[in-house]
Structure formats: structure tokens, C-alpha cells
N, C-alpha and C positions, 0 to 999 in steps of 0.2 A: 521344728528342730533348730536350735539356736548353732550356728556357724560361723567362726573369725578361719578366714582363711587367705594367708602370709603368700605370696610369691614376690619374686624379683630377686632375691639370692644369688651369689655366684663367688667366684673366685676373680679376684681383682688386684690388680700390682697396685704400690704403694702409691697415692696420692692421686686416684683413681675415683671413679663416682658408679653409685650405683642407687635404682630409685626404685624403694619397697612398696609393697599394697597390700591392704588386707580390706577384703573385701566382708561384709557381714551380713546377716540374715537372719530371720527369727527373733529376733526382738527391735523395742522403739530404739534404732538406733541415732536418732538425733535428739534424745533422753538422756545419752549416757554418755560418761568422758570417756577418751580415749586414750589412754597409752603405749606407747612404745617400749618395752624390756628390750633387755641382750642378757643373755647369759654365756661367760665363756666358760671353756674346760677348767673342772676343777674350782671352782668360784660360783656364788651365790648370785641370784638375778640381778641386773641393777637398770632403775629407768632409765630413760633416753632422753625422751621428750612426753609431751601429756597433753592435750588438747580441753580445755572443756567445751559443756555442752551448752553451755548456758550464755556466756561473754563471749567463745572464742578465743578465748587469750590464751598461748600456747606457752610452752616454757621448755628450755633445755638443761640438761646436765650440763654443770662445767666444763667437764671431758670433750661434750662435741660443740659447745655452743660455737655460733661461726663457721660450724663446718657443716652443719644438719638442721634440714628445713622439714619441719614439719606443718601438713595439711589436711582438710578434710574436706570430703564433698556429700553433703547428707542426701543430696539428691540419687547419687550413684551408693550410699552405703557404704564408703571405703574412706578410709586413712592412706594417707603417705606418706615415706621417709626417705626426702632426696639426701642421700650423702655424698659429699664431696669429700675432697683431701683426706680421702682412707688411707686409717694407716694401722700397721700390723697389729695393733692394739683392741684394733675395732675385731678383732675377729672375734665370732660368737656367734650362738642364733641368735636372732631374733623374731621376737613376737611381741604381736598386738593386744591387750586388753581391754575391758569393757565394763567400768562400774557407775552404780549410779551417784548422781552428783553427792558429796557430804556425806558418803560411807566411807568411814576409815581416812586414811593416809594412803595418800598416792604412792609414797613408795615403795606399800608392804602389796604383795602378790595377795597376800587373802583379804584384803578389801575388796577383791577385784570378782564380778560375778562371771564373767565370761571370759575365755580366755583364747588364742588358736595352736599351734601345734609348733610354728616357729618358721624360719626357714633360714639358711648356714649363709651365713658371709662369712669369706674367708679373704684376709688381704694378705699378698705373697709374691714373691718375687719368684 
């Protein structure tokens, strides 16, 4: 059974850090890129940051670059997303995704084969 499963979530004051994981299972997970979504209330998915599998070369949205690191460690099957300097804007779930290399466009949701369920960052004073 394939499994993307999101913790580290929370509620955090404005310019605050918080460092996400999604841990995976059931499939070659050092086959496949990685992505970061958020979706906030009311608004459509938007990436984050995106890993490949192949280079390693990671890339971020404008939005957070500078403020969010992303990594991965194929030995343990999990991605990361250290974010710093959150701010009320970041809030939204987010979730990890899982497609194979040169499917589709990284930023549409249905390239994406695997996907996990999210987890709420909320930034608030």
C-alpha cells in the first residue's frame, strides 16, 4: 500500500519556523520527484518547492524562496520542509507529492501519482 504521510504542522506567530516530513512507503521512492503543495482556504493548490529524483536539484516558488529549505533523504524515505520567517500568508495545508520523473508539469496536481492527506500550518498572532 503506497503511503505519503505529512506531520510537523502547528500553529506559529509571524516570523516563526516550523520543519515538515512526509515520510513514504510502498513505492521506489528514490524513482520519483518530490513535491511540496499548500493549499489555502478558498484558493487552488499551489507548489512550494519540488525535489528531483534524478539531479537533486530542488527549486522554490517565488513566494517562499529564501525563506524555505527543502530536502530529502532516500535512505529514511522522507522529504522535508524547513520554513522560517512564516508569515500569515503561509497559512494553508500542506502536502507532499510523488510523480515519476517527465510526467506532466510539476505544477499541475494530476501529474502527480501519489499524493498524502496534508497537514495545517497555521501562522497567527
Amino acid at each position: 500500500e503506497v503511503q505519503l504521510v505529512e506531520s510537523g504542522g502547528g500553529l506559529v506567530q509571524p516570523g516563526g519556523s516550523l520543519r515538515l516530513s512526509c515520510a513514504a512507503s510502498g513505492f521506489t521512492f528514490g524513482s520519483y520527484d518530490m513535491t511540496w503543495f499548500r493549499q489555502a482556504p478558498g484558493k487552488g493548490p499551489e507548489w512550494v518547492s519540488r525535489i528531483n529524483s534524478g539531479s537533486g536539484n530542488i527549486y522554490y516558488a517565488d513566494s517562499v524562496k529564501g525563506r524555505f529549505t527543502m530536502s530529502r533523504d532516500n535512505a529514511k524515505n522522507t522529504v522535508y520542509l524547513q520554513m522560517n520567517s512564516l508569515k500569515p500568508e503561509d497559512t494553508a495545508v500542506y502536502y507532499c507529492a510523488a510523480k515519476r520523473p517527465y510526467r506532466g508539469s510539476y505544477a499541475r496536481t494530476s501529474s502527480y501519482d501519489y499524493r498524502g492527506q496534508g497537514t495545517q500550518v497555521t501562522v497567527s498572532s
